[in-house]
VEXGU-969803 format. One line per 10 residues: their letters; for each residue x, y, z of C-alpha. Coordinates in pm, whole numbers, m for minus. Example, Ala and Ser with C-alpha at 12.3 -4.5 7.8 and 13.67 -1.06 7.14 Angstrom:
2
AS> 1230,m450,780; 1367,m106,714
This chain:
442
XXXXXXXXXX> 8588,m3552,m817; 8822,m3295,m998; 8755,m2909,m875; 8572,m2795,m1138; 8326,m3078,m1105; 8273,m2957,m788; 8224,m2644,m842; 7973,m2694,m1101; 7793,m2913,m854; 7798,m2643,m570
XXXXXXXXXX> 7636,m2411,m882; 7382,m2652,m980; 7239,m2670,m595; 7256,m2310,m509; 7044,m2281,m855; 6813,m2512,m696; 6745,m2350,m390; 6721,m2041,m542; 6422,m2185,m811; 6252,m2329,m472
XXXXXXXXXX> 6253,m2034,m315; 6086,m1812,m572; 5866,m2094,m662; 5735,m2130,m297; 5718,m1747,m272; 5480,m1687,m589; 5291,m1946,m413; 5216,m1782,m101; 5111,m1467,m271; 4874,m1686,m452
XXXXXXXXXX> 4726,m1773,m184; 4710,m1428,m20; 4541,m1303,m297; 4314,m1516,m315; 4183,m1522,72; 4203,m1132,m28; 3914,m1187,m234; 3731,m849,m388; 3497,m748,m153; 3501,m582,202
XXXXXXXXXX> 3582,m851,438; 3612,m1165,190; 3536,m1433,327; 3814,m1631,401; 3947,m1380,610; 3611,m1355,796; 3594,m1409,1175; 3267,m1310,1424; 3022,m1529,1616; 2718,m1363,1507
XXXXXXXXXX> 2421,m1358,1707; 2149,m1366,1446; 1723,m1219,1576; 1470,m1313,1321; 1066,m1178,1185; 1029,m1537,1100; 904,m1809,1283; 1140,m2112,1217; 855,m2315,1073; 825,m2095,813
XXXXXXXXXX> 971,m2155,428; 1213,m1858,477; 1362,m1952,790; 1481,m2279,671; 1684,m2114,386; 1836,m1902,631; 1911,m2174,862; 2042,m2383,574; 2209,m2099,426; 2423,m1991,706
XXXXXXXXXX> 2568,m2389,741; 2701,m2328,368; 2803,m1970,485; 2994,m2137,816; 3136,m2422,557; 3285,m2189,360; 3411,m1930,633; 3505,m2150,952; 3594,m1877,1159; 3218,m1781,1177
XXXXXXXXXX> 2984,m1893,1352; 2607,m1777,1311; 2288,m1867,1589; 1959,m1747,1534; 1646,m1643,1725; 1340,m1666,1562; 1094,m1466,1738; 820,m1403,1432; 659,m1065,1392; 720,m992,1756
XXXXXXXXXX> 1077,m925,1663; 979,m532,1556; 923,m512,1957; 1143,m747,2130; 1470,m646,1908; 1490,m276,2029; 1419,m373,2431; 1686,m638,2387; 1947,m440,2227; 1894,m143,2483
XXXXXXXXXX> 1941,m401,2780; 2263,m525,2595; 2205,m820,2445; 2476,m915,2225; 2265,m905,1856; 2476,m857,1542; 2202,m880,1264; 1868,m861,1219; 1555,m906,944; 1252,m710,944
XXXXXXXXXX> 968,m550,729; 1216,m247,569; 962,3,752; 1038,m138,1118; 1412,m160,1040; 1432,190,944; 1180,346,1252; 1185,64,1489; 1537,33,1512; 1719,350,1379
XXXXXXXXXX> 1916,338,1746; 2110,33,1650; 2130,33,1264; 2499,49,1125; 2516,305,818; 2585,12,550; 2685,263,229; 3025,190,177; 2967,m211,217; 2735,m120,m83
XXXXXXXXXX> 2991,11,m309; 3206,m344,m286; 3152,m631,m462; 3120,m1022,m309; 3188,m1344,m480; 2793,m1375,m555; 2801,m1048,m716; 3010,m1083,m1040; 3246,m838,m950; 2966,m607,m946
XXXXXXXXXX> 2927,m317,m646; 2641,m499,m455; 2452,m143,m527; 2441,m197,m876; 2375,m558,m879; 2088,m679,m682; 1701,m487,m771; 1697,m124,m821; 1370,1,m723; 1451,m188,m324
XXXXXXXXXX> 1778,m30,m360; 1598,328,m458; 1307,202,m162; 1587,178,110; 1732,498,2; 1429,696,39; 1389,544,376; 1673,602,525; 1668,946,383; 1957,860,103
XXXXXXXXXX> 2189,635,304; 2153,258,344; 2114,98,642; 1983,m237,527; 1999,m509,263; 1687,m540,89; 1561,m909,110; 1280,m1091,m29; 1092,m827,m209; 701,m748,m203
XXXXXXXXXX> 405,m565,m353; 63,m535,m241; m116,m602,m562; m421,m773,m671; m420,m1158,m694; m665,m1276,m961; m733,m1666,m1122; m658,m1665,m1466; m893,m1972,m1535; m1143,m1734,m1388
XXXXXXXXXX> m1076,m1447,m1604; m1078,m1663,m1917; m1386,m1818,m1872; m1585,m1484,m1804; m1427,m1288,m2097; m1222,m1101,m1899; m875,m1093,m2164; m733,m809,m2011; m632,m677,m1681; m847,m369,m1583
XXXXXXXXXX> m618,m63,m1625; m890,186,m1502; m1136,140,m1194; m1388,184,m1466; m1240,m142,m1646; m1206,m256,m1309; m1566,m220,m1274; m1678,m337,m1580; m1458,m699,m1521; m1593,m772,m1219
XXXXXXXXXX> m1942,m780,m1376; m1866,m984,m1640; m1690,m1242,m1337; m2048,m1228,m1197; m2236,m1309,m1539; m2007,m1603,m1569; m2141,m1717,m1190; m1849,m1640,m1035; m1762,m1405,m724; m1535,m1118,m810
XXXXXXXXXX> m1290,m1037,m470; m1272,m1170,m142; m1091,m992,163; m1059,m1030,557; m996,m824,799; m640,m760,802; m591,m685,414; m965,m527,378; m894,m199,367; m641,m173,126
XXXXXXXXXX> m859,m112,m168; m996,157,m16; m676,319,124; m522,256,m265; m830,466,m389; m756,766,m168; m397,770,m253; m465,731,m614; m716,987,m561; m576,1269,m320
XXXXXXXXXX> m194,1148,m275; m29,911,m26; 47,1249,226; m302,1317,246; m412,998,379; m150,982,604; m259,1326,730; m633,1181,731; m562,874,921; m367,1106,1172
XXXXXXXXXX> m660,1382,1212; m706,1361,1554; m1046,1533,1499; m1130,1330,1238; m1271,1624,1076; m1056,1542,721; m1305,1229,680; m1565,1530,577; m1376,1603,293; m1534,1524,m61
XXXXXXXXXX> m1238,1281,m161; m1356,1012,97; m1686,1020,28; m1597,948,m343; m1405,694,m244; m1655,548,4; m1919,548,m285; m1685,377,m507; m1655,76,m288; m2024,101,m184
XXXXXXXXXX> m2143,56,m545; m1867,m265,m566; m2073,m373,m233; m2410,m340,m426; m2319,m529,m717; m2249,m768,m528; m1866,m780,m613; m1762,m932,m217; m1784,m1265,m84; m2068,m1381,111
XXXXXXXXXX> m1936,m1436,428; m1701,m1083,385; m1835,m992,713; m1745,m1302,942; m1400,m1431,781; m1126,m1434,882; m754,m1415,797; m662,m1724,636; m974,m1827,568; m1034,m1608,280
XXXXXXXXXX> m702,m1679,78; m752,m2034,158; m1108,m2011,m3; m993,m1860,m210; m764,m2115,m396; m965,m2409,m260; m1262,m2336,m422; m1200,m2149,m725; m1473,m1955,m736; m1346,m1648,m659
XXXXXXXXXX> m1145,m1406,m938; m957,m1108,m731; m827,m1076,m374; m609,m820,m301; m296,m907,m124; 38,m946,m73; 334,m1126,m303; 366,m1371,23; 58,m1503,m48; 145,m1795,m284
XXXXXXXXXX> 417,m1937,m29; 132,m1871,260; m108,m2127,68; 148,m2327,m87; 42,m2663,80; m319,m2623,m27; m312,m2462,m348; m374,m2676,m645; m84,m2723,m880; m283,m2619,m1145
XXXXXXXXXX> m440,m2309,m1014; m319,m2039,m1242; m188,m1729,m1078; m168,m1390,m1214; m125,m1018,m1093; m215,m675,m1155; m147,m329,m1009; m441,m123,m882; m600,72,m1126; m602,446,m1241
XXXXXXXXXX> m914,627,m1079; m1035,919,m1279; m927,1260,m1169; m661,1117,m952; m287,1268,m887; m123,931,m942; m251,625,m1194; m165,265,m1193; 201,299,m1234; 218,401,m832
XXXXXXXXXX> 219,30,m663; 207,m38,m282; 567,m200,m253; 833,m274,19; 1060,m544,140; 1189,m720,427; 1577,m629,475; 1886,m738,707; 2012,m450,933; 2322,m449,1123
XXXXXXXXXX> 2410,m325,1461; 2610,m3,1463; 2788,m157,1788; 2995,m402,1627; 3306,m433,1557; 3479,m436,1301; 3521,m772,1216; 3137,m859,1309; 3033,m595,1077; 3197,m704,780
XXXXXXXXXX> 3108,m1099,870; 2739,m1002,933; 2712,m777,607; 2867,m1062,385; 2659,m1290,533; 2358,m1080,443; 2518,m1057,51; 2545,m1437,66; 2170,m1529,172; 2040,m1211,m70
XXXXXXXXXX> 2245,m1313,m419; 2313,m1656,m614; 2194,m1970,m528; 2036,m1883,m172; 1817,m1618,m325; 1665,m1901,m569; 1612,m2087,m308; 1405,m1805,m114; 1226,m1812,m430; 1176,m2184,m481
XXXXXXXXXX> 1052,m2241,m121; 929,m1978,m18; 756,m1849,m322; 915,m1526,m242; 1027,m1272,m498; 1378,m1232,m612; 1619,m958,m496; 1915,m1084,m737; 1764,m941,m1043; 1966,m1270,m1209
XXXXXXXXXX> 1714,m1500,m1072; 1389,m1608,m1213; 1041,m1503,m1056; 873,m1804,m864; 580,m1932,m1126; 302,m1790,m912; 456,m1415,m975; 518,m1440,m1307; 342,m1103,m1355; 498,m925,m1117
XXXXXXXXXX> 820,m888,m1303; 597,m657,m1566; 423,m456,m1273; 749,m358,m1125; 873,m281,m1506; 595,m46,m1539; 636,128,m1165; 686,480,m1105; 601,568,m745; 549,353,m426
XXXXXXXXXX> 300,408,m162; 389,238,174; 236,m174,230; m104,m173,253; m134,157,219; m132,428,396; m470,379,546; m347,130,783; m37,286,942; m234,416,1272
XXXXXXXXXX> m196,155,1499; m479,398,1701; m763,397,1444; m664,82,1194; m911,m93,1371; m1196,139,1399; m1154,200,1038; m1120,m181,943; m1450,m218,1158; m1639,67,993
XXXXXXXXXX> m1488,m54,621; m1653,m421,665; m1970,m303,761; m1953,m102,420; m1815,m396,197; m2089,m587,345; m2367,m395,250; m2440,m317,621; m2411,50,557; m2390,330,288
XXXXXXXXXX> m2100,514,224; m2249,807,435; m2306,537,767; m1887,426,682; m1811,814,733; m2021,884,990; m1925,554,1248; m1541,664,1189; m1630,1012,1287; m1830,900,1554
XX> m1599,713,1707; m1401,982,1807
């Protein structure tokens, strides 16, 4: 080989190299943008075992998509790991003891009142993990993506910051049977109590029963009347009169009369005075023969194994009571939520927030809704068939009043109020005798 061959050759190679190089460098900042991802803490980069305290019980529809979630969660992001506890409604109580005595707990779920006053001691402020996107989000800030009126609820709880991610959404609304309504006439949804009223007579013409209740959802319609009537603040205040002397004013005996004359009609169920909870919403869709009941959005996925396939579901808000402050468009609303505790680090944090994205957005979120009947938070995902309506009601929604109302949030006279309010319903006493056993009880 002549000189110049070789030097050509020696040109040729270091060319070579030199293409390899570049080629294998372009490559690795692929890859590094890619792990990168667009959110805070994407999730190839995540790494946390995350100890995981659940308000479900692990039987229940919900807790299998979280279980079932966080293996495609893990799959995706090996360096987490994720264990849960389900401890059921107890978890309001046992979370803050356990956290106080140091139990390692990274993330939570709750009702989004009891994460914001039940745990405000651990809850991470969660704002600026709001203002990222995720892969489920479509490059979308998750604050702008997944249901605006639970992102406006958790603001206004936690007094315009966010310290949870709203999850499974629901409303405290009245559940009715379309067949029902169809065959008595009914074509409309009552707007009005008057309409209200005026349905639940025709239900009875047609030799049906209007609304069932039990005990733990039976004094809803009466605490939605007062705050329809007088404001949500003043029943709180009422509930919390220590005196009792507010239950004197004019309001409640309105109200009072309102239900007595639904009592008197004979608008309740029969047995209304000896059911109880879930007897009445399993009646309820067993039998058919009753129109209303008002309850939660849970409902469906509570009686999913006995409700007929054909039962036809349908919802409407509580209606506009003359001379009230608010009308119809005010709806008893709330969700459940994922907190996170403010003693992580940072690498928990950021795992346990994504993981909260990932169970809350795309595919997992459908499947809340598919098996659990539960409402969607990821606005891009379709209403389970049994809530159809509700997509309307929370169209149409101007104001929120707390779940079941307001009438039910002291734990100190719920019960001597629920007592007093089936005696009424039941045509055991007038409005008058409600008043005066509250009162008396004091």
């Amino acid at each position: 080989m002549n000189k110049k061959s070789s030097n050509l050759l020696l040109f040729s190679s270091l060319m070579l190299m030199i293409f390899v190089l570049v080629a294998c460098s372009n490559d690795s900042s692929t890859d590094e943008e890619t792990a990168s991802g667009d959110g805070a803490g994407s999730e190839s980069d995540l790494s946390a075992d995350l100890q995981y305290w659940s308000s479900y019980n692990e039987s229940e529809p919900q807790a299998r998509v979280l279980l079932d979630a966080a293996d495609a969660f893990m799959e995706e992001n090996p360096g987490v790991s994720i264990e849960f506890t389900f401890n059921g409604r107890d978890n309001s109580e046992l979370l803050p003891t356990a956290i106080q005595s140091g139990r390692d707990i990274h993330m939570y779920d709750a009702n989004a009142v009891n994460i914001i006053n039940r745990f405000s001691n651990s809850n991470m402020n969660l704002n600026e993990f709001f203002e990222e996107s995720y892969p489920t989000t479509e490059d979308t800030p998750l604050k702008d993506y997944i249901s605006q009126p639970m992102i406006d609820l958790a603001r206004d709880l936690g007094e315009d910051e966010l310290f949870y991610v709203p999850m499974n959404p629901q409303a405290f609304v009245f559940m009715y049977n379309k067949s029902i309504f169809d065959e008595a006439g009914v074509n409309e949804v009552p707007q009005t109590w008057e309409e209200f009223v005026a349905a639940g007579e025709k239900i009875i013409e047609a030799g049906y029963t209007p609304l069932t209740t039990d005990p733990n959802y039976s004094t809803g319609i009466f605490g939605y009347y007062l705050s329809s009537l007088k404001g949500e603040d003043w029943v709180f205040d009422l509930v919390e009169d220590e005196t009792y002397e507010m239950w004197s004013d004019p309001a409640v005996l309105e109200a009072a009369k309102a239900i007595e004359e639904l009592a008197d009609k004979g608008f309740y169920a029969d047995n209304v005075s000896t059911v109880q909870f879930p007897q009445a919403q399993q009646e309820f869709v067993i039998d058919e023969n009753i129109a209303m009941y008002l309850n939660g959005t849970w409902m469906p996925g509570e009686v999913q194994d006995t409700v007929s396939e054909d039962f036809e579901w349908g919802q409407f808000q509580f209606p506009t009571v003359e001379g009230g402050v608010n009308d119809n468009t005010h709806t008893a609303y709330s969700s459940y939520g994922i907190g996170v505790n403010q003693d992580n680090t940072n690498e928990e944090a950021e795992a346990a927030f994504n993981f909260a994205v990932f169970v809350n957005t795309g595919e997992w979120d459908q499947q809340m809704v598919d098996q659990a009947k539960a409402l969607p938070i990821d606005t891009n995902n379709e209403n389970p068939e049994a809530l159809t309506d509700m997509a309307e009601i929370f169209e149409n929604t101007e104001g929120n009043y707390v779940s079941q109302t307001a009438i039910a949030t002291n734990s100190d006279n719920s019960q001597i109020i629920r007592s007093a309010f089936i005696n009424l319903i039941s045509g055991e006493s007038t409005a008058e005798e409600f008043i005066a056993e509250i009162q008396d009880s004091n």
